[in-house]
N, CA, C and O atoms as a GROMACS GRO file, in nm:
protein
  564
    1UNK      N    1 -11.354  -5.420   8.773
    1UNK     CA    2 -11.347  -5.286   8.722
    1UNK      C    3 -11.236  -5.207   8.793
    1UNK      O    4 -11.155  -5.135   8.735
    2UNK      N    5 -11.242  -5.228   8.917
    2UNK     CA    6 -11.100  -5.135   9.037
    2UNK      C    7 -10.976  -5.208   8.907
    2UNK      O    8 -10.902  -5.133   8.842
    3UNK      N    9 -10.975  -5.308   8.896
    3UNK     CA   10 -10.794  -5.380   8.842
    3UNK      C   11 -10.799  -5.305   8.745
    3UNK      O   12 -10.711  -5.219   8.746
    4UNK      N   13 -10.893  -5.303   8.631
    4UNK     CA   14 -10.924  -5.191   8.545
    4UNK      C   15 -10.826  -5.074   8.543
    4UNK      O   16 -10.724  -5.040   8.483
    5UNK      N   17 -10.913  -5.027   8.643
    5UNK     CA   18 -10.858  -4.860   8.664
    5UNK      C   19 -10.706  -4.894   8.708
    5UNK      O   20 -10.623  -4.848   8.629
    6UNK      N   21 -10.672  -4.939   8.778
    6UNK     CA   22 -10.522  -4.975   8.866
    6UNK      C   23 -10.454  -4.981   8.772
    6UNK      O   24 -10.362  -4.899   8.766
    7UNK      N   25 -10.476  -5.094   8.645
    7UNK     CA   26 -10.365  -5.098   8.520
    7UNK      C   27 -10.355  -4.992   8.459
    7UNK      O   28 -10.244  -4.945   8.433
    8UNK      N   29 -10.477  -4.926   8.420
    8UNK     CA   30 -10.495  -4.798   8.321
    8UNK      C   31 -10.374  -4.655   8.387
    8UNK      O   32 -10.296  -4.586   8.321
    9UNK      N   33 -10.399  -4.653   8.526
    9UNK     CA   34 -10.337  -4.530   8.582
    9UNK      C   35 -10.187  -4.592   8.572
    9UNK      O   36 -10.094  -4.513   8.556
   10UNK      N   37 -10.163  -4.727   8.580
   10UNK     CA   38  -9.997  -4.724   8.616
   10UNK      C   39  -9.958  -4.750   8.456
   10UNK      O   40  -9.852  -4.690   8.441
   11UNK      N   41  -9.990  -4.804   8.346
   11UNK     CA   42  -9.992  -4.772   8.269
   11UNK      C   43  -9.903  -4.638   8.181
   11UNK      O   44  -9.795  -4.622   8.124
   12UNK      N   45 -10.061  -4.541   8.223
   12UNK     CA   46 -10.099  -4.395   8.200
   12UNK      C   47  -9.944  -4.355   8.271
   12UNK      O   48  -9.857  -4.298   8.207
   13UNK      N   49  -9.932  -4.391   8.395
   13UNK     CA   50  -9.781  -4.299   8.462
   13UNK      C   51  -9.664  -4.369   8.400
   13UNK      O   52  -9.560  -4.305   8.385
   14UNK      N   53  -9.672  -4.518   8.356
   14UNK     CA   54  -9.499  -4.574   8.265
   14UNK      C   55  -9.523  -4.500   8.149
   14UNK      O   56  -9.417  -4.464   8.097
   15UNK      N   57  -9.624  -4.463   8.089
   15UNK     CA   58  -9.585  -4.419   7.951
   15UNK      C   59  -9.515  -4.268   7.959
   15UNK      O   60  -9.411  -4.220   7.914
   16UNK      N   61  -9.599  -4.231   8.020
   16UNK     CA   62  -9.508  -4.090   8.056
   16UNK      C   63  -9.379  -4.085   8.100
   16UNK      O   64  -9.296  -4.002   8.062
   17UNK      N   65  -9.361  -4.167   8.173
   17UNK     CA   66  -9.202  -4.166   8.258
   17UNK      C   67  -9.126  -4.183   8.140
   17UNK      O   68  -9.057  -4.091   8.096
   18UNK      N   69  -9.135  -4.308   8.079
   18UNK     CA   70  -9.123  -4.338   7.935
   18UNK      C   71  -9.096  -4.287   7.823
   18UNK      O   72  -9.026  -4.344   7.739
   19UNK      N   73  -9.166  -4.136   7.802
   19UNK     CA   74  -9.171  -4.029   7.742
   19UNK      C   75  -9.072  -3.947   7.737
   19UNK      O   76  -8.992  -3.935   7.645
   20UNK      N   77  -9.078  -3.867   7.877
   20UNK     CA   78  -8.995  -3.754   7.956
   20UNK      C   79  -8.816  -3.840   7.934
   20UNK      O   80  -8.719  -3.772   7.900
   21UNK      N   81  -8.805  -3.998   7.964
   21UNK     CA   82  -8.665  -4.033   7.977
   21UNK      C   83  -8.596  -4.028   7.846
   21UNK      O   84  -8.481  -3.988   7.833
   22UNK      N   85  -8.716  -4.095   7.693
   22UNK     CA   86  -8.714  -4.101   7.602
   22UNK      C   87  -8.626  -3.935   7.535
   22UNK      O   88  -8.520  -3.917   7.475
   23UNK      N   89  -8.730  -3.843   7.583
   23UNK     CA   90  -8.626  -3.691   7.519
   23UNK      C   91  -8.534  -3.663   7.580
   23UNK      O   92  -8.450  -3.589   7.530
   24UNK      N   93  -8.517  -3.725   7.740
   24UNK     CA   94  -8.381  -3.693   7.810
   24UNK      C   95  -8.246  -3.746   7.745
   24UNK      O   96  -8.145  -3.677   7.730
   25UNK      N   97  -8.264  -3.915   7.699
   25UNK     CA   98  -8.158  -3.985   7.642
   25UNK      C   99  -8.129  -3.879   7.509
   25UNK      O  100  -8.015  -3.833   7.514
   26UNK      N  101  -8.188  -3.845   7.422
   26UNK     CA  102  -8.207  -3.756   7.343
   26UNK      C  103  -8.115  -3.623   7.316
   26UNK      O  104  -8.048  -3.588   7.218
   27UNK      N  105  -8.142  -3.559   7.453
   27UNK     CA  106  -8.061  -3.492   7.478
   27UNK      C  107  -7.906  -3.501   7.519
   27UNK      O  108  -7.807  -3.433   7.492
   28UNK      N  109  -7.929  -3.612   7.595
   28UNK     CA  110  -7.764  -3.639   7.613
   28UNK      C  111  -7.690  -3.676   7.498
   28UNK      O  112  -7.568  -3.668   7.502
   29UNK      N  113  -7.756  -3.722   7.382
   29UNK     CA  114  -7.668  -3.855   7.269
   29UNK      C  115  -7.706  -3.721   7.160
   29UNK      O  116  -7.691  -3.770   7.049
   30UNK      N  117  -7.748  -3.581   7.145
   30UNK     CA  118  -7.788  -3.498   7.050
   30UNK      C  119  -7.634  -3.430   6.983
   30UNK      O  120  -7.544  -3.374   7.046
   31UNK      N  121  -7.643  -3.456   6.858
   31UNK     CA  122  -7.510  -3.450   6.774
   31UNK      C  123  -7.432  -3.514   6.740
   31UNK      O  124  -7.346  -3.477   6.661
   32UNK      N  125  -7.442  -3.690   6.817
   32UNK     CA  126  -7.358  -3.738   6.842
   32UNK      C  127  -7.315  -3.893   6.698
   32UNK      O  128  -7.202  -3.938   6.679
   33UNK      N  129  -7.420  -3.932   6.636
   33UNK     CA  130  -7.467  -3.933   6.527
   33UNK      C  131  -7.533  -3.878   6.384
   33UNK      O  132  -7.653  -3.906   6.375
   34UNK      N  133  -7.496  -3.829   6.310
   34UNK     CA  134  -7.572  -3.751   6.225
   34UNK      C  135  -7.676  -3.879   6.174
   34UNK      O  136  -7.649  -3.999   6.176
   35UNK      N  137  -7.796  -3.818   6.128
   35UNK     CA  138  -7.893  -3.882   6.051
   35UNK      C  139  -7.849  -3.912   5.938
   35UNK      O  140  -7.874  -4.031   5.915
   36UNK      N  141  -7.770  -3.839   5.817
   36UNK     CA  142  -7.745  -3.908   5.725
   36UNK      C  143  -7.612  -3.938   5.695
   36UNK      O  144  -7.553  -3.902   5.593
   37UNK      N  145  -7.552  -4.021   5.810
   37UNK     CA  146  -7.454  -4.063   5.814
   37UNK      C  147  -7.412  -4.197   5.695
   37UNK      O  148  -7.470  -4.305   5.696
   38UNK      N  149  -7.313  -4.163   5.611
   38UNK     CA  150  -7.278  -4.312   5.507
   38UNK      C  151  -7.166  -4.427   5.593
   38UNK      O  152  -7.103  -4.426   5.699
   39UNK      N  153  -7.182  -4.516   5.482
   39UNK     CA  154  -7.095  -4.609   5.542
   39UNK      C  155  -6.965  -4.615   5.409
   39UNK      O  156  -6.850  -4.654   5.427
   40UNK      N  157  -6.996  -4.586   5.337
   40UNK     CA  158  -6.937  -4.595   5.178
   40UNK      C  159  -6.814  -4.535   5.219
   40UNK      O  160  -6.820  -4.460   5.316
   41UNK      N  161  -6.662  -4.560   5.144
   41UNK     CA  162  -6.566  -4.508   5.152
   41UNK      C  163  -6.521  -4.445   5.019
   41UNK      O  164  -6.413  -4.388   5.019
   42UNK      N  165  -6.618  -4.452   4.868
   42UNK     CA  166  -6.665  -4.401   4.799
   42UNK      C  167  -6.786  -4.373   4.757
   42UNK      O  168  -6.889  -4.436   4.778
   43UNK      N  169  -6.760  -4.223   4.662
   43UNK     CA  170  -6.935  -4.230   4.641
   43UNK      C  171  -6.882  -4.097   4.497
   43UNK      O  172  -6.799  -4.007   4.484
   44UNK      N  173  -6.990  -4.160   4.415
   44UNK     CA  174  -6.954  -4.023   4.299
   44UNK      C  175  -7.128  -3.994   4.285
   44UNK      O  176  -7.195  -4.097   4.269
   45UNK      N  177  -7.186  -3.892   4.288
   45UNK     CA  178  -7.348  -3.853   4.315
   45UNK      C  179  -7.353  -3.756   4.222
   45UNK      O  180  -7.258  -3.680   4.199
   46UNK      N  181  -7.500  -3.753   4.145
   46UNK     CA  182  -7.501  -3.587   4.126
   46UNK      C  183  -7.630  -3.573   4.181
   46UNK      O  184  -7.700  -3.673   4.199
   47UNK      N  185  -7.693  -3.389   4.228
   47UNK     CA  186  -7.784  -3.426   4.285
   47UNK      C  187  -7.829  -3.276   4.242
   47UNK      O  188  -7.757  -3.184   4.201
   48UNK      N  189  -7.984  -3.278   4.267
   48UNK     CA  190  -8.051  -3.158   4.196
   48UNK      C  191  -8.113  -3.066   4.339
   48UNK      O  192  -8.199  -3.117   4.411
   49UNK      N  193  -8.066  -2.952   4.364
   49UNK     CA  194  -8.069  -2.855   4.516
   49UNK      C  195  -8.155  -2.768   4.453
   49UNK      O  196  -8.140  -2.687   4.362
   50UNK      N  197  -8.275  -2.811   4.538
   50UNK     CA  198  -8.424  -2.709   4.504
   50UNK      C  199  -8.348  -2.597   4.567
   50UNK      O  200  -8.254  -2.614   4.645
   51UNK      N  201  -8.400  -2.472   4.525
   51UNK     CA  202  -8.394  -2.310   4.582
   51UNK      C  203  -8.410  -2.353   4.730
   51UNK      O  204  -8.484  -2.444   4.766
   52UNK      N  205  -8.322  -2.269   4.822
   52UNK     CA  206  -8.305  -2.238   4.916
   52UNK      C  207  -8.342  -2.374   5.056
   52UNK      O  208  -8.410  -2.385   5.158
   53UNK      N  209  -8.260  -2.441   4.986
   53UNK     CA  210  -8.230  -2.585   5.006
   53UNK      C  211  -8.108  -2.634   5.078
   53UNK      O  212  -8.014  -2.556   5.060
   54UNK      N  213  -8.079  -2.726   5.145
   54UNK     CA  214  -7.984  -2.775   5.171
   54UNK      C  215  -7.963  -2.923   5.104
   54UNK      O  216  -8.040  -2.989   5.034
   55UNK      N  217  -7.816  -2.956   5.160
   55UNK     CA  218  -7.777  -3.099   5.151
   55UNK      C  219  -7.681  -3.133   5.190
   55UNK      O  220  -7.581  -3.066   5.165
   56UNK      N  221  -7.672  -3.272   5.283
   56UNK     CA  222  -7.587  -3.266   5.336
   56UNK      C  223  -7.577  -3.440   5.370
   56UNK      O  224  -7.659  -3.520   5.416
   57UNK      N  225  -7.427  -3.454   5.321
   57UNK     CA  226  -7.402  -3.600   5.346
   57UNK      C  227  -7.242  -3.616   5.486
   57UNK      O  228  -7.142  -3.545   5.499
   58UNK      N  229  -7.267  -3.685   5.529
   58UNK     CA  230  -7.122  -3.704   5.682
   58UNK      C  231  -7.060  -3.856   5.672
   58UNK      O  232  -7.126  -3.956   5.648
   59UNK      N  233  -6.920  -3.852   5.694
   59UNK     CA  234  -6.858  -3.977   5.679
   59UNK      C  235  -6.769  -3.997   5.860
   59UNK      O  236  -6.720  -3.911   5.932
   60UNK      N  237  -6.779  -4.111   5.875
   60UNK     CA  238  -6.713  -4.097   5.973
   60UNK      C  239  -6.519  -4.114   5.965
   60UNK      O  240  -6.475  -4.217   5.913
   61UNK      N  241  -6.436  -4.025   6.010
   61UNK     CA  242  -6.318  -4.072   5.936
   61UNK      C  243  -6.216  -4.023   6.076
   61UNK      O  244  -6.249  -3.934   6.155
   62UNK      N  245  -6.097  -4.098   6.083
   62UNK     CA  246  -6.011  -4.116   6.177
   62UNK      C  247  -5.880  -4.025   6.152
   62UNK      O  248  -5.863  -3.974   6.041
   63UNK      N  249  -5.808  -4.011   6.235
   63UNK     CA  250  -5.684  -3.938   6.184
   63UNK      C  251  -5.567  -4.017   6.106
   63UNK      O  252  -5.456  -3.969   6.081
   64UNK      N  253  -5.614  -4.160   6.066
   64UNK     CA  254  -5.523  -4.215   5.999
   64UNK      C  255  -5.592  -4.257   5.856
   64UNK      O  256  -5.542  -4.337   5.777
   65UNK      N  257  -5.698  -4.197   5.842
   65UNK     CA  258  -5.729  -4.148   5.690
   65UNK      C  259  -5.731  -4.037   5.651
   65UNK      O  260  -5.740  -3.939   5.725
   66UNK      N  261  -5.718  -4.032   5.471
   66UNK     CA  262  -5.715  -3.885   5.408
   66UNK      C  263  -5.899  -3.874   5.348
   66UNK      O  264  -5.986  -3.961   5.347
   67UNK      N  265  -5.902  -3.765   5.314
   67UNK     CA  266  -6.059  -3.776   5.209
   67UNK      C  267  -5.988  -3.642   5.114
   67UNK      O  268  -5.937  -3.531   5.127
   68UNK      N  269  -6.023  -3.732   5.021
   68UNK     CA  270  -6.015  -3.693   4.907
   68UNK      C  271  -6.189  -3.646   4.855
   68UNK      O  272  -6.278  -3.731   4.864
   69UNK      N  273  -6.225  -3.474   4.790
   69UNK     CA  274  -6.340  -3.499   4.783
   69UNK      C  275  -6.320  -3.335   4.663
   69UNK      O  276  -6.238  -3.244   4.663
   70UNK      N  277  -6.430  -3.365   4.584
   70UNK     CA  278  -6.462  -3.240   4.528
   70UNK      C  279  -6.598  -3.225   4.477
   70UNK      O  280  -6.683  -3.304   4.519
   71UNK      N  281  -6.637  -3.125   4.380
   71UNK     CA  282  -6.799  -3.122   4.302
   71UNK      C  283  -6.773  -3.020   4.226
   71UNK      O  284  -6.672  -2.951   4.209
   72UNK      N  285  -6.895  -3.020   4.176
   72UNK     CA  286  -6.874  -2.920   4.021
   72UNK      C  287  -7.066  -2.859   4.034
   72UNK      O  288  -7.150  -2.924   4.096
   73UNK      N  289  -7.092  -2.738   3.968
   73UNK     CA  290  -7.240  -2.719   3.983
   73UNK      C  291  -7.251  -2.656   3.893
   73UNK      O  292  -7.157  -2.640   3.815
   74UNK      N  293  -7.381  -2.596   3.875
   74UNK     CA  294  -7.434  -2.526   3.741
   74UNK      C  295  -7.425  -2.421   3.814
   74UNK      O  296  -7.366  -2.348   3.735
   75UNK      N  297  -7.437  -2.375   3.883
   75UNK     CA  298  -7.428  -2.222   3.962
   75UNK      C  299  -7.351  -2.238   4.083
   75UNK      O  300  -7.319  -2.348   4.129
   76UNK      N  301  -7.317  -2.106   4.143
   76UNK     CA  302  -7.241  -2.091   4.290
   76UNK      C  303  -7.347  -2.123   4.398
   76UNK      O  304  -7.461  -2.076   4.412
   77UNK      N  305  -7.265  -2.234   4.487
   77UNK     CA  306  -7.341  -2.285   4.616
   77UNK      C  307  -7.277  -2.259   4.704
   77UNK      O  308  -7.156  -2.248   4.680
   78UNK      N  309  -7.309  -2.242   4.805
   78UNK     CA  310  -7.251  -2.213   4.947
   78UNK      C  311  -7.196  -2.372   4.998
   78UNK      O  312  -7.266  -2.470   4.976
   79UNK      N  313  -7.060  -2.382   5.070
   79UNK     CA  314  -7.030  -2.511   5.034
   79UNK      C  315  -6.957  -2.503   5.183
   79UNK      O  316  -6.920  -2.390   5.216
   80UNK      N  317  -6.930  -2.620   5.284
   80UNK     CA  318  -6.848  -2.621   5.378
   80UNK      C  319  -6.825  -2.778   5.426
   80UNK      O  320  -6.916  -2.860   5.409
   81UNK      N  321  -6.716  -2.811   5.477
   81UNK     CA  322  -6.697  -2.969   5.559
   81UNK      C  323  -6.657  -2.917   5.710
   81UNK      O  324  -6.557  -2.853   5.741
   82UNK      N  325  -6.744  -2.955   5.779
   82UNK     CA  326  -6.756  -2.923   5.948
   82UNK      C  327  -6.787  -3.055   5.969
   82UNK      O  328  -6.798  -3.139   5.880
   83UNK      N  329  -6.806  -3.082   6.138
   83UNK     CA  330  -6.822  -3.124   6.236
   83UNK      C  331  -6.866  -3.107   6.368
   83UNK      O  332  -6.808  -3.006   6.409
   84UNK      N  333  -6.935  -3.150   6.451
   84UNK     CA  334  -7.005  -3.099   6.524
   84UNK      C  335  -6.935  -3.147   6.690
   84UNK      O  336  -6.954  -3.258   6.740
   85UNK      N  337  -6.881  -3.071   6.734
   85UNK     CA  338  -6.812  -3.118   6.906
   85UNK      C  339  -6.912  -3.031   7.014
   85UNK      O  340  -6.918  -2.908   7.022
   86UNK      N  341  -6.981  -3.121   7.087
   86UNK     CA  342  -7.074  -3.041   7.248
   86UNK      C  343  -7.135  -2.950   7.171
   86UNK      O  344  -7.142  -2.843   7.231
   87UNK      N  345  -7.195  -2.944   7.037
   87UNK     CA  346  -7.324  -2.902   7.023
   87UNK      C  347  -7.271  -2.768   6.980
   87UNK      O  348  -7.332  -2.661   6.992
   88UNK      N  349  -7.133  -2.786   6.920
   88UNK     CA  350  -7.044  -2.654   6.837
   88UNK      C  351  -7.051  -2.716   6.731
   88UNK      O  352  -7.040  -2.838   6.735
   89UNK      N  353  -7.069  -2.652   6.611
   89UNK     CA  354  -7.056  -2.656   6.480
   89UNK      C  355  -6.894  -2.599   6.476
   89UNK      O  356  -6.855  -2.508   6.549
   90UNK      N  357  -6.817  -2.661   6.389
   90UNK     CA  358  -6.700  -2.643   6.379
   90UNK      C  359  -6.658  -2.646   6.234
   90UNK      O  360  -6.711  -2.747   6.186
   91UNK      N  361  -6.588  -2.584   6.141
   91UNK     CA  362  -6.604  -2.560   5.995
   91UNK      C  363  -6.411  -2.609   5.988
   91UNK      O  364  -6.313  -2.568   6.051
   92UNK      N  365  -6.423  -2.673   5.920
   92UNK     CA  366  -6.238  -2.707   5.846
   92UNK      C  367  -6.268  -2.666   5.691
   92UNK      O  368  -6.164  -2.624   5.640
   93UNK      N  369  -6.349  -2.665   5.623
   93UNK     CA  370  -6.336  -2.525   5.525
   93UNK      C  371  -6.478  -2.487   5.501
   93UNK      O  372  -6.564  -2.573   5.518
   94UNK      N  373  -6.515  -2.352   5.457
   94UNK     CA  374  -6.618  -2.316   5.413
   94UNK      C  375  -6.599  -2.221   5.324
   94UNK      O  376  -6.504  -2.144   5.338
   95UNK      N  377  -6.708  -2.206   5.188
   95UNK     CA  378  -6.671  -2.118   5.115
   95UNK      C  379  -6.848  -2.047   5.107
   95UNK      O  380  -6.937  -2.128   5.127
   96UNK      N  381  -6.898  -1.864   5.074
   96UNK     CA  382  -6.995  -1.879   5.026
   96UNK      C  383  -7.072  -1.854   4.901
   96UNK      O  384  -7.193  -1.830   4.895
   97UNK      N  385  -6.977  -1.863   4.785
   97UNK     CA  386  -7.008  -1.902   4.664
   97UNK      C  387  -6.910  -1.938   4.591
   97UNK      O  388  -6.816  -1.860   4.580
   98UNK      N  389  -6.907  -2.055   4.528
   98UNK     CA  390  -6.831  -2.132   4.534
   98UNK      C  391  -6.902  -2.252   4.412
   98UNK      O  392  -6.980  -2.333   4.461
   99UNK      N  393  -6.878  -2.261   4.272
   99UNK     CA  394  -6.959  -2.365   4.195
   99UNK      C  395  -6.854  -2.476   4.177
   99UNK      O  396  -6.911  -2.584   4.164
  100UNK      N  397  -6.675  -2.490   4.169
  100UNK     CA  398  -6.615  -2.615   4.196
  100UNK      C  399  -6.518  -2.608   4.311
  100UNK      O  400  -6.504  -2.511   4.385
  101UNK      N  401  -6.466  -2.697   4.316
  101UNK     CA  402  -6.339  -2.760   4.381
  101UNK      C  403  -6.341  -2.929   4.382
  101UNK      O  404  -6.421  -3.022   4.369
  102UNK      N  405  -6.196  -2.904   4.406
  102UNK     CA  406  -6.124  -3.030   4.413
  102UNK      C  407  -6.002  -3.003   4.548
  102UNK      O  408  -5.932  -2.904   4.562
  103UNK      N  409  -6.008  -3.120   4.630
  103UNK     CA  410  -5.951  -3.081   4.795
  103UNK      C  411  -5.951  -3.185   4.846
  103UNK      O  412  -6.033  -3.271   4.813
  104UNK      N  413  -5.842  -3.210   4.956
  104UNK     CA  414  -5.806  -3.294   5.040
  104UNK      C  415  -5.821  -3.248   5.167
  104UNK      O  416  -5.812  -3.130   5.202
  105UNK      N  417  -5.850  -3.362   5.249
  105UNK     CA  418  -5.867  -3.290   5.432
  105UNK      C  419  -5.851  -3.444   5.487
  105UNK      O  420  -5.918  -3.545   5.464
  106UNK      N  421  -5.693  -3.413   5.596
  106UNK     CA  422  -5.698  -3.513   5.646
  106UNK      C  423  -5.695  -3.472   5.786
  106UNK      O  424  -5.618  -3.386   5.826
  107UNK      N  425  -5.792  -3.545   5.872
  107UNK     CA  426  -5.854  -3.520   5.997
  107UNK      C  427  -5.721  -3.522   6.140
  107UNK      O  428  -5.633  -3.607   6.144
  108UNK      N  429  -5.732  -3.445   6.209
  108UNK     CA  430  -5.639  -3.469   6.318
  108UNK      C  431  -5.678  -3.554   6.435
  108UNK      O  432  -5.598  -3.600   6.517
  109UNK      N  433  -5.845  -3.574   6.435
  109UNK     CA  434  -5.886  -3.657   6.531
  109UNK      C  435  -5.987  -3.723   6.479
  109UNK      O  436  -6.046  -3.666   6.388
  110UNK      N  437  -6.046  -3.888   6.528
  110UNK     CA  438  -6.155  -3.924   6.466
  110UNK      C  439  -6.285  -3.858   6.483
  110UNK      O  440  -6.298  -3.815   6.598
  111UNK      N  441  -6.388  -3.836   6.405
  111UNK     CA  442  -6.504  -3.755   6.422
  111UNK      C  443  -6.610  -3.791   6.317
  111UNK      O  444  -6.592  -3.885   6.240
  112UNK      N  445  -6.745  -3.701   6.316
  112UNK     CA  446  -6.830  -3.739   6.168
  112UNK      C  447  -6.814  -3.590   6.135
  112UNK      O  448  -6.855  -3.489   6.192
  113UNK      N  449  -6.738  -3.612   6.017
  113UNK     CA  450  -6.763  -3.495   5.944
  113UNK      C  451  -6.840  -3.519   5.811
  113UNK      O  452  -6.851  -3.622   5.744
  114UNK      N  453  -6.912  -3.339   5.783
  114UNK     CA  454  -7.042  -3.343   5.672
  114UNK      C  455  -6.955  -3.226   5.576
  114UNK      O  456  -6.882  -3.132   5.606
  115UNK      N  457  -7.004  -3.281   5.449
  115UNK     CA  458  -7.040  -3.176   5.404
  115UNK      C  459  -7.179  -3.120   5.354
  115UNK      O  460  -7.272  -3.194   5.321
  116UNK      N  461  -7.186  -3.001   5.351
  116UNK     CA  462  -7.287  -2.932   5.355
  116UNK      C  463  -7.329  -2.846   5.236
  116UNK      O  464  -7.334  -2.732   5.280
  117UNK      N  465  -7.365  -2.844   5.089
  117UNK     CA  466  -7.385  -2.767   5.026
  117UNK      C  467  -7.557  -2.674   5.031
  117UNK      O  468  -7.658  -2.729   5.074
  118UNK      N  469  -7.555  -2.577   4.994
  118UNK     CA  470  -7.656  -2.477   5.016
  118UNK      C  471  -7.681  -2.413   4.886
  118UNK      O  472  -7.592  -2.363   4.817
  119UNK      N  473  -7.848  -2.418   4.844
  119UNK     CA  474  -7.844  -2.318   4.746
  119UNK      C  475  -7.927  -2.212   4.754
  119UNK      O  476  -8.047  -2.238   4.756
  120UNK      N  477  -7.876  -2.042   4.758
  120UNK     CA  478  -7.972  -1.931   4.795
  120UNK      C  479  -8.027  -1.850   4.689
  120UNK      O  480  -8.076  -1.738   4.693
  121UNK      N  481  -7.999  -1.974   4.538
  121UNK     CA  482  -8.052  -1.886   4.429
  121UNK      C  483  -8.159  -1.869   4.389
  121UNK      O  484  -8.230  -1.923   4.474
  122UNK      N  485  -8.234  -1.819   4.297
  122UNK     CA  486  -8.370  -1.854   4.221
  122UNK      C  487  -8.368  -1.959   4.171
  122UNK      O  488  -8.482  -2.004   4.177
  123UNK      N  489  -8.280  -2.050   4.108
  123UNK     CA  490  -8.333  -2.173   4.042
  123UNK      C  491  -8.278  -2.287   4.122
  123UNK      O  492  -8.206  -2.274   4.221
  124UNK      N  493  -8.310  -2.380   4.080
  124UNK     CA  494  -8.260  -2.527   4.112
  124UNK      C  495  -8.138  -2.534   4.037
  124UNK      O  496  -8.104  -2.478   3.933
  125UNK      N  497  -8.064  -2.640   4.132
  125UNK     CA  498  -7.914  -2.606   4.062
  125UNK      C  499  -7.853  -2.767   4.048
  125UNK      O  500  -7.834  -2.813   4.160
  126UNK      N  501  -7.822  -2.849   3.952
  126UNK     CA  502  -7.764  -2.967   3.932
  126UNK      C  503  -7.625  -2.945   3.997
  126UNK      O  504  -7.558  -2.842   4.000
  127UNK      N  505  -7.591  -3.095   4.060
  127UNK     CA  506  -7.438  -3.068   4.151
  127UNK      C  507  -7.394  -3.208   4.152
  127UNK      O  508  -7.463  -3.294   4.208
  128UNK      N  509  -7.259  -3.243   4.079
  128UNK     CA  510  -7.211  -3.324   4.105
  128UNK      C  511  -7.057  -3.382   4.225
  128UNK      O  512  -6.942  -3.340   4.229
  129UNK      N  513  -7.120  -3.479   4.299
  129UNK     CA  514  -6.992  -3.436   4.385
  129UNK      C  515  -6.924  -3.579   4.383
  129UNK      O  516  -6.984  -3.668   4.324
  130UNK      N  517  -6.820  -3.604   4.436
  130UNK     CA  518  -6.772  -3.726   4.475
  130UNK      C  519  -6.656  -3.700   4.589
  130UNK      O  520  -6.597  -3.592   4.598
  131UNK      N  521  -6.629  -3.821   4.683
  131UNK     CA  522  -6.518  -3.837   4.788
  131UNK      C  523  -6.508  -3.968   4.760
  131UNK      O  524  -6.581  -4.050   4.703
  132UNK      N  525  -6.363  -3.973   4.832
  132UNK     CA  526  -6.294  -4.115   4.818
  132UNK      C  527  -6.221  -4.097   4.958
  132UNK      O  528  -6.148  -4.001   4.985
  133UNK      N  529  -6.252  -4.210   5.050
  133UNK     CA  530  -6.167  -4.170   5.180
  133UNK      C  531  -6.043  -4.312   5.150
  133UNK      O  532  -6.052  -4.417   5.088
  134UNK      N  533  -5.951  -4.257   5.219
  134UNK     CA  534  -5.854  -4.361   5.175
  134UNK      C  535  -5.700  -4.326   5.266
  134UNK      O  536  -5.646  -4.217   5.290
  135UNK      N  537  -5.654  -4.485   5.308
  135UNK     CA  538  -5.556  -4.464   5.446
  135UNK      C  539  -5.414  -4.424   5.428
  135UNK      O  540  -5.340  -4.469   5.340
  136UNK      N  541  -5.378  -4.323   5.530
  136UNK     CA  542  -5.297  -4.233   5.511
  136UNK      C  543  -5.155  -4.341   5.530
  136UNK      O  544  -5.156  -4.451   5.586
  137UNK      N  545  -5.075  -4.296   5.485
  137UNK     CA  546  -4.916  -4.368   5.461
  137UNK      C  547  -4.875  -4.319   5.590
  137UNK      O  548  -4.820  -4.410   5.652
  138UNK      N  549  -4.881  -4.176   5.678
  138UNK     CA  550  -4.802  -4.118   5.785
  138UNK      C  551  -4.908  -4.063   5.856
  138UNK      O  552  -4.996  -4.014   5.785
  139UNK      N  553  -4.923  -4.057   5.978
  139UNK     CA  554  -5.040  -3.935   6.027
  139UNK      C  555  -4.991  -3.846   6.072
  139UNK      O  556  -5.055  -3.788   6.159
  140UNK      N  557  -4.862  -3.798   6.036
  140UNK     CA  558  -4.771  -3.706   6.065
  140UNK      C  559  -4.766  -3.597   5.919
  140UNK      O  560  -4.703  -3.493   5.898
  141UNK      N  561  -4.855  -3.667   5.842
  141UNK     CA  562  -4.811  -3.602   5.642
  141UNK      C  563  -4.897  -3.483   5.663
  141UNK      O  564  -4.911  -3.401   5.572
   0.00000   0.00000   0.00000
């Protein structure tokens, strides 16, 4: 019964240690991956943004690619392509209403950049978007 207890308490103290290191790593590696990060170097989507909703897809891209990207919607969405450096949100364009475009952004350093569409209307709003990332001829262009 003592070995019992002996396993249970050291146990009881690795899981915790376990725990506490678990949200520490956490903290250090926070931003540093997005969750819905793609792997695709195309993608053409359409997608339906409940009221007061987000969405948001991130590509990872280098300074010796371009992205080519635009969308189209049934109503004006709040729309931006950022990136996130030490836990700064950083915006290379944002608009806040905004139902198309068509746009190029070619990166000066490698990073994950998202874009982010938002909708703050009364209805649900259909949105079609697509990007095409694709390698730059100069990284000087």
């Amino acid at each position: 019964m003592e070995l019992l207890k002996r396993y249970s308490i050291s146990f009881g103290i690795a899981g915790v240690l376990l725990y506490f290191f678990t949200i520490w790593v956490e903290k250090q590696h926070e931003n540093n991956m997005p969750h819905n990060l793609t792997a695709k170097i195309e993608e053409i989507v359409t997608v339906i943004l409940p009221v007061k909703r987000y969405f948001e897809k991130c590509l990872d891209l280098s300074e010796s690619q371009e992205l080519q990207y635009g969308f189209d919607s049934q109503a004006p969405l709040s729309f931006n392509l950022h990136y996130h450096q030490k836990g700064e949100i950083n915006y290379t364009f944002k608009e806040d209403s905004i139902d198309e475009l068509e746009n190029t952004f070619q990166p000066v350093k490698r990073g994950y950049y998202c874009f982010q569409w938002g909708n703050s209307g009364k209805e649900k709003v259909e949105m079609n978007y697509h990007f095409k990332i694709l390698k730059r001829t100069s990284v000087n262009d």
